[in-house]
C-alpha positions as CSV (number, residue, x, y, z in Angstrom):
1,X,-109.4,-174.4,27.1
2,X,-107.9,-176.6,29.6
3,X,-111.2,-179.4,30.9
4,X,-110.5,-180.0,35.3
5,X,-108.9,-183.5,34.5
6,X,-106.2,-181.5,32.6
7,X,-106.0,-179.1,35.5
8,X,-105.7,-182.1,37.5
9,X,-103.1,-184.0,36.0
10,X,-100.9,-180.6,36.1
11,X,-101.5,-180.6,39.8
12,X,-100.3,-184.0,40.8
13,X,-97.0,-183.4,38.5
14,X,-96.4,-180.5,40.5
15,X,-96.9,-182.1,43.6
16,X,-94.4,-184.8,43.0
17,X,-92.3,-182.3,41.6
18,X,-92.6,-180.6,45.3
19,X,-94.2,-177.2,43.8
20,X,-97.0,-177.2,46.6
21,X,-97.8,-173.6,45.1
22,X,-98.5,-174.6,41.6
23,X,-100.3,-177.7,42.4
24,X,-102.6,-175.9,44.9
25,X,-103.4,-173.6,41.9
26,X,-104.2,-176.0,39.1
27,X,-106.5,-178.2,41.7
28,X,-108.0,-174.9,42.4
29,X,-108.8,-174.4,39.0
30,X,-110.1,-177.6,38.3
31,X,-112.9,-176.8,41.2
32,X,-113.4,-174.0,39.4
33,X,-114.6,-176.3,36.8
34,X,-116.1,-178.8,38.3
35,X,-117.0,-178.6,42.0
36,X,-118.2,-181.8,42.7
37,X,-115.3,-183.7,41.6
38,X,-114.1,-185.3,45.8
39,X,-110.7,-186.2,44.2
40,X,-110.0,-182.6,43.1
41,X,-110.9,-181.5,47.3
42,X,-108.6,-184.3,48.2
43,X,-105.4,-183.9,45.9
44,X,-105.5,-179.9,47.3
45,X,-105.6,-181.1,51.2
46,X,-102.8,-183.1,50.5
47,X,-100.8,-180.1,48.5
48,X,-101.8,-177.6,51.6
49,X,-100.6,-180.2,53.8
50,X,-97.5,-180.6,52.2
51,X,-97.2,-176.7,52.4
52,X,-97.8,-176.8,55.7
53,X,-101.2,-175.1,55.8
54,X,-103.0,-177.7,58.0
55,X,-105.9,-175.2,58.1
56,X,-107.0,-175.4,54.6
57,X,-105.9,-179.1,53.9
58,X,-108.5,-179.9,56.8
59,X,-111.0,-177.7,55.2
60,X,-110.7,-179.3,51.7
61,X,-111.0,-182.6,53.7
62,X,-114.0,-182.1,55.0
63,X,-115.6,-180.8,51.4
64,X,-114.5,-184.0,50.3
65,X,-115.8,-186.2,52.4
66,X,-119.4,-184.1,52.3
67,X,-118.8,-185.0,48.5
68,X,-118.4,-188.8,48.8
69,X,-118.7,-190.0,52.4
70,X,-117.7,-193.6,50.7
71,X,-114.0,-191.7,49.5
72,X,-111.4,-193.6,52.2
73,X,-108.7,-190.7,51.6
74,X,-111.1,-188.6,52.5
75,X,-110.6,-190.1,56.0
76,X,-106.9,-190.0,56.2
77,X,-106.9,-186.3,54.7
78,X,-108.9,-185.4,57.6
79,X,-107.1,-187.2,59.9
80,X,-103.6,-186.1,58.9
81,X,-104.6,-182.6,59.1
82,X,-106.3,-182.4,62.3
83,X,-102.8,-184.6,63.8
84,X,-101.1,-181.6,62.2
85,X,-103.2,-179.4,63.4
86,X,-101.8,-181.2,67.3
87,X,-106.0,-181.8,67.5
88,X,-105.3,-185.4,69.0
89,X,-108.6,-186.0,69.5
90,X,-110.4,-185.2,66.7
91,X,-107.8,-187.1,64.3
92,X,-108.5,-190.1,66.3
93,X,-112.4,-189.5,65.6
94,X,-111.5,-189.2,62.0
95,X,-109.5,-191.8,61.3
96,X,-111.8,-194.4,63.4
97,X,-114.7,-192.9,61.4
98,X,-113.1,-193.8,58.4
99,X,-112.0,-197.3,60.0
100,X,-115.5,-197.7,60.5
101,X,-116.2,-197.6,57.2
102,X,-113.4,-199.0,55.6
103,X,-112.1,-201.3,58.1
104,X,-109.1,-203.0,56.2
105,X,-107.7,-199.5,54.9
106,X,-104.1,-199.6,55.9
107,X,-103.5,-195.9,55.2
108,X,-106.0,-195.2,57.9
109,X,-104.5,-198.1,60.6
110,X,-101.1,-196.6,59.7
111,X,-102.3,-192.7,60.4
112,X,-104.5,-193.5,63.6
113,X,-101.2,-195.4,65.1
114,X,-98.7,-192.6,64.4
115,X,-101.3,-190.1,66.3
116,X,-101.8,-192.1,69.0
117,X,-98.0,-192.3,69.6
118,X,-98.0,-188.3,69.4
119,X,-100.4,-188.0,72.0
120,X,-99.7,-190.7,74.2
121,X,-95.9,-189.6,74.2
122,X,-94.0,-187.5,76.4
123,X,-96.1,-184.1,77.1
124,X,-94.8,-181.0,76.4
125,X,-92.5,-179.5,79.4
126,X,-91.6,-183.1,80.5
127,X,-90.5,-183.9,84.4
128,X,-93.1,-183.9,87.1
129,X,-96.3,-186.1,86.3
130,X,-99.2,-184.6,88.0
131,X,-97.9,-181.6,89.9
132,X,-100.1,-180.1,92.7
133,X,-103.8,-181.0,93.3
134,X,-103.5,-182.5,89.7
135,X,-103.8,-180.5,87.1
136,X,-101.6,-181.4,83.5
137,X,-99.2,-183.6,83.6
138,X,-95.6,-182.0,83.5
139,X,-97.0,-179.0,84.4
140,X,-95.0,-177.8,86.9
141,X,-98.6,-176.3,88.9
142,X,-102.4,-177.0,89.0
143,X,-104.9,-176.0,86.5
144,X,-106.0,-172.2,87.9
145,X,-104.6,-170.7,85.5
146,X,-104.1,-173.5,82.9
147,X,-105.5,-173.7,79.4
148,X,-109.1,-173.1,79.8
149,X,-109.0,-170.5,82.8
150,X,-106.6,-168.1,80.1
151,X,-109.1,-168.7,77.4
152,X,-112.1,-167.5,79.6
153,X,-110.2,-164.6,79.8
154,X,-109.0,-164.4,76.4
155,X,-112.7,-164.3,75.5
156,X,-114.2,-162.1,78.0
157,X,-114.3,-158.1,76.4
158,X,-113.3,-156.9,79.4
159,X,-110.5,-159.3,80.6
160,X,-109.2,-160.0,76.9
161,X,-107.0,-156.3,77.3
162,X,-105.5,-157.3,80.5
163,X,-103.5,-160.6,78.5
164,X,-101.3,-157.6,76.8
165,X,-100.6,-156.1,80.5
166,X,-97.3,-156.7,81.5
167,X,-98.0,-156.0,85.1
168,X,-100.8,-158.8,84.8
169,X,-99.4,-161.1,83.0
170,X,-96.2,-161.0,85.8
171,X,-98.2,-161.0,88.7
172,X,-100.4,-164.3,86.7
173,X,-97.1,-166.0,86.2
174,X,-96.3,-165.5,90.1
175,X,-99.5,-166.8,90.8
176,X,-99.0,-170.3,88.4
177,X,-95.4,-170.6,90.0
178,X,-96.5,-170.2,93.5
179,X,-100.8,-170.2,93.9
180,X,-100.5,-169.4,97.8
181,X,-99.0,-165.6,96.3
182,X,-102.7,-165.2,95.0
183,X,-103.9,-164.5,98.6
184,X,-101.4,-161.4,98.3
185,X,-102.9,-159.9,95.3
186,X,-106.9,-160.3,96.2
187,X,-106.6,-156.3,96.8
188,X,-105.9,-155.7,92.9
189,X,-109.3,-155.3,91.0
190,X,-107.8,-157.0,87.6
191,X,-106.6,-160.1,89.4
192,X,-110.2,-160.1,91.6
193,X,-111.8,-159.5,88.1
194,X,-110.2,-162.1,86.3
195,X,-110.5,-164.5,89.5
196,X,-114.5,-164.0,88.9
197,X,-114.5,-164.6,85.2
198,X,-112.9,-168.1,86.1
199,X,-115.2,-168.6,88.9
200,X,-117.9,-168.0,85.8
201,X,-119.5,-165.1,86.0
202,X,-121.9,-164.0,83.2
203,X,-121.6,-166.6,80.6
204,X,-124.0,-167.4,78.0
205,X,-125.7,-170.9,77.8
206,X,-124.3,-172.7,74.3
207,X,-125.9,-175.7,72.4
208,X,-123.6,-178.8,72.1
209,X,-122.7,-178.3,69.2
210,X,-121.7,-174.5,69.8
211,X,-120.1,-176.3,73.4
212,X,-118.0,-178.7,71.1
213,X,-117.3,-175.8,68.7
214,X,-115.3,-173.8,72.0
215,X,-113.8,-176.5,73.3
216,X,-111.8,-177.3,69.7
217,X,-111.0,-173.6,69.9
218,X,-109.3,-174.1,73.5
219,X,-107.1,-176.5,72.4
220,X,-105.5,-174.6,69.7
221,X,-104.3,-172.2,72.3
222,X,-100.7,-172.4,73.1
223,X,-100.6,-171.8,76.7
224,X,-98.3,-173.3,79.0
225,X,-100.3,-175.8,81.3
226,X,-99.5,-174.2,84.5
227,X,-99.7,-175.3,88.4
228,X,-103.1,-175.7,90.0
229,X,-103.0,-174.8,94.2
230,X,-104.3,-176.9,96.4
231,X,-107.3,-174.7,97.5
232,X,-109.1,-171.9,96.3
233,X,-109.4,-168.8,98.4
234,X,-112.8,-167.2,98.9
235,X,-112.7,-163.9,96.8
236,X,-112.7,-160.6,98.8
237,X,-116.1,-158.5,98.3
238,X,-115.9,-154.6,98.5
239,X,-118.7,-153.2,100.0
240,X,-120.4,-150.8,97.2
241,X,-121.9,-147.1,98.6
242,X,-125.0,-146.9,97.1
243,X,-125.8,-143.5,99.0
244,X,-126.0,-141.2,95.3
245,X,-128.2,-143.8,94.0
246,X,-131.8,-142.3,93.1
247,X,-134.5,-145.2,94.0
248,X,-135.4,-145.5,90.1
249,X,-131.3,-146.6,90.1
250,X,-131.6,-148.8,92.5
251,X,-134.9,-150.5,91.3
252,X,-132.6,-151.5,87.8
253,X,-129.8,-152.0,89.6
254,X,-131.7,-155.0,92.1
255,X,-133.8,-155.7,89.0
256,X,-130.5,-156.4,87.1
257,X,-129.5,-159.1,90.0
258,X,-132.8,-160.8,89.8
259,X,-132.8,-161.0,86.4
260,X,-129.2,-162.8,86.9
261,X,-130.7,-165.3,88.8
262,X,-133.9,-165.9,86.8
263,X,-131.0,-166.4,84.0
264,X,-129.3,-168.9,86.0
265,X,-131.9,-170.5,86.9
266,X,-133.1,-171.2,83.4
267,X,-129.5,-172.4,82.2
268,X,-130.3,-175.2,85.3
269,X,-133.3,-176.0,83.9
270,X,-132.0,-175.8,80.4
271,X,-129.5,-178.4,81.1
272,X,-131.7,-180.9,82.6
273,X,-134.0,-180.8,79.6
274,X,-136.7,-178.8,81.1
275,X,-137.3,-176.5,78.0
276,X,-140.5,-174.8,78.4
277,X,-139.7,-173.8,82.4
278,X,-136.1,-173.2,80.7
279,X,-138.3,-170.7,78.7
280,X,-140.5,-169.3,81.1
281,X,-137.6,-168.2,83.0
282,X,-135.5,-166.2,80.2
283,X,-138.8,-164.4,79.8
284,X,-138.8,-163.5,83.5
285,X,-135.0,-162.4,83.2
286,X,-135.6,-160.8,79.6
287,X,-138.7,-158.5,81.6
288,X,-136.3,-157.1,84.7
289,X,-133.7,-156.4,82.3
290,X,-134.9,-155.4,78.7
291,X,-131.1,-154.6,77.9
292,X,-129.5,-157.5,78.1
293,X,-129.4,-159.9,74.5
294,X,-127.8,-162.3,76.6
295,X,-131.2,-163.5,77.7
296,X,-132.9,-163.4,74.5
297,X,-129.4,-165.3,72.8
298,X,-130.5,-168.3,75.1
299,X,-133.6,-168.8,74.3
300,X,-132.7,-169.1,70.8
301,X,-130.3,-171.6,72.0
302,X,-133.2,-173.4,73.6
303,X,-135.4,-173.3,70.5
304,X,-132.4,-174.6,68.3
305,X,-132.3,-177.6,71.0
306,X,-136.1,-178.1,70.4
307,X,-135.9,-178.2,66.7
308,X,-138.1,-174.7,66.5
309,X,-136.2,-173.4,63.9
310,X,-138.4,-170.1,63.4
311,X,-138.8,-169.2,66.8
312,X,-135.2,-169.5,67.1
313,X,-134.3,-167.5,64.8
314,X,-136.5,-164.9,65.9
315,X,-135.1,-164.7,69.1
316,X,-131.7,-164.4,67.6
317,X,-132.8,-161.3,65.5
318,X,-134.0,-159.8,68.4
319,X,-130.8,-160.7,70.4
320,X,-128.6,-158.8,67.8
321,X,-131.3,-155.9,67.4
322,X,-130.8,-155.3,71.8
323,X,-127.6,-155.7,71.7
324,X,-126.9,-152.6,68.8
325,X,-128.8,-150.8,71.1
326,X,-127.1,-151.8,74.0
327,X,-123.6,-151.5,72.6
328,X,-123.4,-155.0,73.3
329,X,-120.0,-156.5,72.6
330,X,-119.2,-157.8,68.8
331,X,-118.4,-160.9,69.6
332,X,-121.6,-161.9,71.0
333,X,-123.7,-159.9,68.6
334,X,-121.6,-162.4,65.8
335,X,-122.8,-165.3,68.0
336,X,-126.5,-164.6,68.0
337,X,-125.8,-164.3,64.2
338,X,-124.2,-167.5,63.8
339,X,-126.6,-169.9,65.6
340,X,-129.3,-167.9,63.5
341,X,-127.4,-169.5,60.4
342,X,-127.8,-173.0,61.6
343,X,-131.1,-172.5,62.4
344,X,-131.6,-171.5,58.6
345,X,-129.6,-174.4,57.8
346,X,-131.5,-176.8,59.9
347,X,-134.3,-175.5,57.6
348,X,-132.4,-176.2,54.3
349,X,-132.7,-172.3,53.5
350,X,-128.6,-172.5,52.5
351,X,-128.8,-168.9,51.2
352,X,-130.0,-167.3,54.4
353,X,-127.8,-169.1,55.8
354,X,-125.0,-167.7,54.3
355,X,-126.6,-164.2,54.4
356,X,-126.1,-164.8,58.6
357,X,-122.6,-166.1,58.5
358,X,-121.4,-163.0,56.3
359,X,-123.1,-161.1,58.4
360,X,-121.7,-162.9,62.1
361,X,-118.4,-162.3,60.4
362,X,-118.6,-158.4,59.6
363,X,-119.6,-158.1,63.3
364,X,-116.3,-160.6,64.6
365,X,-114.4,-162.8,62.2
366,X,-114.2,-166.3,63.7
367,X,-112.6,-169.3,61.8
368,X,-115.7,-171.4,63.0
369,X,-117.8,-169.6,61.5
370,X,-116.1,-169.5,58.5
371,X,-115.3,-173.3,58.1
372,X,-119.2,-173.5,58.7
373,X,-120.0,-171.5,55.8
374,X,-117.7,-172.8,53.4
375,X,-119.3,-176.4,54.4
376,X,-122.6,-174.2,53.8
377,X,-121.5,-173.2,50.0
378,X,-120.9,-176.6,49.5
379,X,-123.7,-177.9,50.2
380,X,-125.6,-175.5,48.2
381,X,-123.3,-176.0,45.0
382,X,-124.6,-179.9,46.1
383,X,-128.3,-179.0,45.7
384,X,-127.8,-176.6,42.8
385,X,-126.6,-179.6,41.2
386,X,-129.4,-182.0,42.2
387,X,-131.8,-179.9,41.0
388,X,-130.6,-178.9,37.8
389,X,-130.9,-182.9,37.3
390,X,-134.0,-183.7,34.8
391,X,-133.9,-186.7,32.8
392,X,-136.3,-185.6,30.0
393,X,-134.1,-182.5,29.4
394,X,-131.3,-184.9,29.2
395,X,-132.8,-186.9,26.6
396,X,-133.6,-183.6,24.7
397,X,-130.2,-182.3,24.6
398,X,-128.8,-185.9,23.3
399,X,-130.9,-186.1,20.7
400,X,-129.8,-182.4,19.9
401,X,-126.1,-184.1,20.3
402,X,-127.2,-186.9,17.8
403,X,-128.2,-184.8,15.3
404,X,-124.8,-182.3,15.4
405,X,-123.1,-185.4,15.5
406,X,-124.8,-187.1,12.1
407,X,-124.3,-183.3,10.3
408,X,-120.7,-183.2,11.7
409,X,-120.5,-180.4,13.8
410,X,-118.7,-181.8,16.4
411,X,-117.9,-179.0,18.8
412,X,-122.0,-178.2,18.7
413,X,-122.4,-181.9,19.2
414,X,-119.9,-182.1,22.6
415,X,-122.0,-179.0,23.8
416,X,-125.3,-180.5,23.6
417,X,-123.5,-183.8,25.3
418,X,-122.3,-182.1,28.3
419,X,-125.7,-180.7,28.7
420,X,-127.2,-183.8,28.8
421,X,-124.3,-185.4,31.0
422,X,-125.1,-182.2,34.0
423,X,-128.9,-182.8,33.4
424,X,-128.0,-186.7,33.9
425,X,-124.7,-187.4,35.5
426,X,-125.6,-191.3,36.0
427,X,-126.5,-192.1,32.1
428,X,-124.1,-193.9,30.8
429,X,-125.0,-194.0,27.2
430,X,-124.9,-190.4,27.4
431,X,-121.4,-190.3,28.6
432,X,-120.4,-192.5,25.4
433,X,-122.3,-190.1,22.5
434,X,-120.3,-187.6,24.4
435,X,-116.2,-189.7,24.5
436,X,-117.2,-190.3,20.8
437,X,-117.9,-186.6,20.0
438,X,-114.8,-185.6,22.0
439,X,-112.9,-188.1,20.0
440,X,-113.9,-186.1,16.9
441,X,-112.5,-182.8,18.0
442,X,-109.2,-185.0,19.4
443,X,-109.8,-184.3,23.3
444,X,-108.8,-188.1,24.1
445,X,-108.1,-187.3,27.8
446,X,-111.5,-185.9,28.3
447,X,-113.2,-189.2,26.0
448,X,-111.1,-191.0,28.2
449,X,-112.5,-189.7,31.6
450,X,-115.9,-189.9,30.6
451,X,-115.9,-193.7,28.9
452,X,-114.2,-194.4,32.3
453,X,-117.7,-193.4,33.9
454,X,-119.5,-194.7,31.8
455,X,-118.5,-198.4,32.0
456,X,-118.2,-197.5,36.5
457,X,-122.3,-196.6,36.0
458,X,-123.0,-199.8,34.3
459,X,-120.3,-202.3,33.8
460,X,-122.5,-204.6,31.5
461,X,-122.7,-201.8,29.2
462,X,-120.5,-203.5,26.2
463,X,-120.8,-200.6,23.9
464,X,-119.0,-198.7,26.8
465,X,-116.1,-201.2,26.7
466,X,-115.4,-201.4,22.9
467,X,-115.3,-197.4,22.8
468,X,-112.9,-197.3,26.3
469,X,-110.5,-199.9,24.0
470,X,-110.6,-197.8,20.7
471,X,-109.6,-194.5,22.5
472,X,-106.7,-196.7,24.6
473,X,-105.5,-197.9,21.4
474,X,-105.2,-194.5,20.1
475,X,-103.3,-193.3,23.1
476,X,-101.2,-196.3,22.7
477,X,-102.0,-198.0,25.7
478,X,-102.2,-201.3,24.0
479,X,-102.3,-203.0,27.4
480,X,-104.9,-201.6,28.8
481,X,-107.0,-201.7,25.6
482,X,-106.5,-205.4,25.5
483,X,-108.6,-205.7,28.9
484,X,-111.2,-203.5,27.6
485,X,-112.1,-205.6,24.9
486,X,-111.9,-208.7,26.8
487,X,-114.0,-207.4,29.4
488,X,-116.9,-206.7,26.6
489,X,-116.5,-210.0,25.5
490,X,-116.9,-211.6,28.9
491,X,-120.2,-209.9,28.7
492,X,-121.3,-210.5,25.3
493,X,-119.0,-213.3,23.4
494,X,-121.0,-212.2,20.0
495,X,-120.0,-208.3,20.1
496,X,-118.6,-207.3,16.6
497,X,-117.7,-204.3,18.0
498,X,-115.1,-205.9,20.7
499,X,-113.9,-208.6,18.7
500,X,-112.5,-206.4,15.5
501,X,-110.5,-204.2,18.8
502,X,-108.8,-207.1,20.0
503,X,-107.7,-208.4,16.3
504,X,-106.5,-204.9,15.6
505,X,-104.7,-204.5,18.7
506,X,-103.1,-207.9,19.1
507,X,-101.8,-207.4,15.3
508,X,-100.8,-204.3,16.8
509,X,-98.6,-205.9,19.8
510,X,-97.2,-208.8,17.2
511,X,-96.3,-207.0,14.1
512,X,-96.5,-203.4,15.0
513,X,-93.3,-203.2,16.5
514,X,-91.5,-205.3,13.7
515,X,-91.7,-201.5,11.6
516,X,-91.5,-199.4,14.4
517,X,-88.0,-197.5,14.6
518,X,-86.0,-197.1,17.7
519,X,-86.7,-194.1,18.8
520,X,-90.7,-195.0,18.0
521,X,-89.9,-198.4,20.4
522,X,-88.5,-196.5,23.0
523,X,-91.2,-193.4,23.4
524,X,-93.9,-196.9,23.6
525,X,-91.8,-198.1,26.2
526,X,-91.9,-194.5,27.9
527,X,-95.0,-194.7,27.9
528,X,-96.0,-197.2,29.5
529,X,-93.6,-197.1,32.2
530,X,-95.8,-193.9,32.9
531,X,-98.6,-196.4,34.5
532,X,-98.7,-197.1,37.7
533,X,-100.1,-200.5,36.8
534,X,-97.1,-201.2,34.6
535,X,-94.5,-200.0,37.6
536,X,-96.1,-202.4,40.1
537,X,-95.5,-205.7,37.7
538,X,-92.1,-204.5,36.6
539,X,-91.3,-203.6,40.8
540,X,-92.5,-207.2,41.3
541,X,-89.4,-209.6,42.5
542,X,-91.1,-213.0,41.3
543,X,-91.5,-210.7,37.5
544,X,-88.2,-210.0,37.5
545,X,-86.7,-213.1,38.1
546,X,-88.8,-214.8,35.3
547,X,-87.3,-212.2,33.1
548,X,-84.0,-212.7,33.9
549,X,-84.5,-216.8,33.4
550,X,-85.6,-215.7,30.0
551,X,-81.8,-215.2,28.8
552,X,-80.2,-217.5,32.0
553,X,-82.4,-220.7,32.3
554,X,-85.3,-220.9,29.9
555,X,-86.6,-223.7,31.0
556,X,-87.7,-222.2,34.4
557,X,-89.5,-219.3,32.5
558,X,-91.1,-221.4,30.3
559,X,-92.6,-223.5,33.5
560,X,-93.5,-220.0,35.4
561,X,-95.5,-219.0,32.2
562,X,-97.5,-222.0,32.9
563,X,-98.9,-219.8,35.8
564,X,-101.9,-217.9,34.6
565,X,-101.4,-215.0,36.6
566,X,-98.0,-215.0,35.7
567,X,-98.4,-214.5,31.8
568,X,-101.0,-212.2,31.9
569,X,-98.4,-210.0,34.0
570,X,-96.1,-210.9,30.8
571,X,-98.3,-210.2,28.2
572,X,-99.2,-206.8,29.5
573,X,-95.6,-206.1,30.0
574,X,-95.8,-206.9,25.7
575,X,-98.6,-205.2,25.1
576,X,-97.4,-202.1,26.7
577,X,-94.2,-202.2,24.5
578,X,-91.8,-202.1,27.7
579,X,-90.9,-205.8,26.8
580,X,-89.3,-206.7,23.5
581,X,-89.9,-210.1,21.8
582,X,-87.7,-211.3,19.5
């Protein structure tokens, strides 16, 4: 069975081999295996990216910056999707967030340039700047029916229909190519309709966050920024007979208008952070008209803003159970659903949570909503983790570990290991008994990974570093084994353990090669051109002119070796078998 840094490994040759597809599957399958690894949520943004699915490259971005908020390509992930994504803003944000952190990060520098050339270039349309009374620039009108005015209507239930009208959508395009033709069509009740929606008509009071959550929304719209006129005519009323009325109809009907009022008054007060009266006047709105969830979906919103999690999400219940009675529209039934999630996640209850996004999206699917709960997942797979944690149970499952490992039973042993290692991730002895049982059953690559944490949790750990060089030496990484033992040796002069690694492995470098056959020199050499580290000394102009005075003037390579830095680039060019001494 394949471990996640296998998985892994397959997913970054496929990447560089350019089969996006592949690579998104192996990352995908080491999450599988280990979802709290950042680097696996970071290779698969960067495969989906290369695909060209900006949506789920920005996802994976943000898991894996939830992961490790100290991860810089975390940053630049985000970043690069949201500039494909054409949201200028929020790459900027992301990219300065990460700059914030990481201030010297070229990769970041480099990403938040290249953005801010997109957005400060040439807009879309070109020509004209400004247009009439303002509006977008290049836009060859004002802003009435711009961007934000079509997306009011695009999510209003009764205005949403009238985008797929031809007969609208002409007589809109008039309007943006000349506003005064508006004052020609005030007699048609879609264009009056749609005129009020943008005026704002009944519109439910948001959170900032939810406020931030729209306005992201908005911008993904491709609508052509249109003309804006220079004034707004007054909208014609028609005077309503209210003559078959019975008075118990006209009572709800004048109740329904004060209750509009009492609403709008409490979305003033709501605003200027007068909660309680904010309150006080949803309940008078919520009294004239019992049928409305509207009213009951702000207070929520109020009690969200007030940190009274319960309340709020009492109100929101009692939102979504007036509006099935109501026949209330799905979209805002989803909404009263969705701020009742983060009012369960304000309260750490994760799988209630969940339980409210699932059930926001059965009533209207909503990519919000859906990014939220996938953050949500996250952070309970976080948690789960965390609290599985236990350091006594750790220390009981090594010692089972020690004992399969004294009566041989290796694969029993690596079982009891990688108990201990999930009960405690940050013990770095642990991580040791477990490489050295791993080495038993010949899983290098996984001793390897786990050695490689084990000497990141505590560098002084010399035990760590012997063990790291005995497993390099046996994948015949001579190189990097070298430093290994040196490094325990820095810490401990004395340590038997280190000292026997570098005899073996220098004897290894100076007379290994002297029986090796050709074909044995050459897969060495193959091998460690595979590291990066080994690519980056061999790419360097000052190494390769000290090789080439090697065979044309001796004298200066002998003087550049002189250089420490220089010879330990030399020696590791030995060690790893790509250079050849005579």
């Amino acid at each position: 069975m394949s471990t996640a840094e296998e998985f892994k490994a397959k997913g970054n040759a496929a990447l560089q081999s350019g089969k996006t597809s592949e690579a998104i599957e192996h990352y995908t399958s080491a999450i599988n295996l280990d979802g709290s690894n950042h680097v696996y949520y970071s290779n698969r943004s960067a495969a989906y990216l290369k695909k060209g699915d900006a949506v789920n490259a920005l996802e994976d971005a943000e898991a894996c910056i939830g992961l490790n908020p100290s991860f810089t390509k975390g940053y630049s992930r985000k970043g690069a999707a949201l500039h494909a994504l054409k949201r200028y803003n929020d790459s900027i944000a992301a990219y300065e967030s990460g700059l914030e952190k990481f201030p010297g990060d070229q990769a970041l520098k480099n990403g938040l340039e290249s953005v801010k050339k997109e957005k400060d270039g040439p807009s879309y349309g070109g020509g004209m700047s400004g247009g009439m009374g303002g509006g977008f620039p290049g836009a060859p009108g004002g802003g009435l029916f711009g961007p934000e005015m079509m997306a009011r209507l695009a999510m209003n239930p009764k205005t949403r229909p009238y985008l797929n009208d031809e007969d609208f959508m002409k007589k809109i395009k008039m309007i943006q190519s000349d506003p005064n033709a508006l004052t020609t069509m005030l007699g048609d009740p879609k264009i009056m309709e749609a005129f009020q929606v943008m005026l704002g008509g009944n519109v439910e009071i948001k959170t900032p966050d939810e406020m931030k959550e729209d306005m992201a929304a908005t911008k993904e719209m491709k609508k052509e920024a249109p003309k804006k006129e220079e004034s707004k005519p007054e909208p014609m009323e028609e005077e309503e007979d209210l003559s078959d009325l019975t008075p118990e109809e006209l009572e709800i009907r004048e109740n329904k208008k004060k209750s509009i009022k009492a609403k709008e008054n409490g979305n003033a007060l709501y605003k200027s952070k007068k909660f309680k009266e904010a309150l006080a006047a949803y309940d008078e709105a919520i009294e004239l008209d019992p049928t409305s969830m509207t009213f009951h979906s702000n207070k929520a919103a109020v009690y969200l803003t007030m940190k009274s999690y319960d309340d709020c999400i009492a109100c929101c219940l009692k939102a979504v159970e007036v509006g099935k009675a109501n026949m209330a529209p799905y979209e805002d039934r989803a909404k009263a659903y969705t701020r009742c999630a983060k009012a369960y996640q304000k309260k750490k209850d994760l799988d209630k949570a969940i339980e409210m996004c699932n059930e926001a999206q059965l009533e209207c699917y909503d990519k919000a909503t859906e990014r939220m709960m996938k953050t949500m997942e996250l952070e309970r797979r976080k948690a789960a983790v965390l609290a599985y944690q236990d350091d006594e149970k750790a220390e009981e499952a090594k010692q089972r570990g020690n004992d399969h490992f004294r009566a041989k039973e290796w694969a029993k042993a690596v079982e009891a290991y990688e108990e201990a290692v999930k009960r405690a991730p940050k013990n770095a002895p642990i991580r040791n008994n477990l490489a050295a049982a791993l080495c038993k059953i010949m899983d290098f690559n996984g001793a390897k990974m786990h050695i490689e944490e084990a000497v990141h949790i505590d560098p002084k750990y010399t035990k760590a570093w012997a063990r790291k060089g005995d497993i390099e030496m046996v994948m015949k990484e001579n190189h990097k084994a070298l430093d290994s033992y040196k490094a325990g040796l820095a810490i401990d002069p004395d340590n038997a353990a280190c000292k026997e690694g570098l005899r073996k492995c220098t004897a290894q470098i100076n007379y290994g090669a002297a029986t090796m056959t050709e074909e044995e020199k050459q897969e060495r050499a193959q091998h460690g051109l595979a590291d990066p580290e080994i690519q980056a000394i061999i790419q360097d102009p000052v190494v390769q002119q000290v090789l080439r005075d090697f065979n044309e003037n001796p004298n200066a390579a002998n003087q550049a070796m002189n250089n420490p830095s220089m010879r330990a680039k030399i020696e590791k060019l030995i060690a790893a078998g790509v250079l050849q001494t005579a």
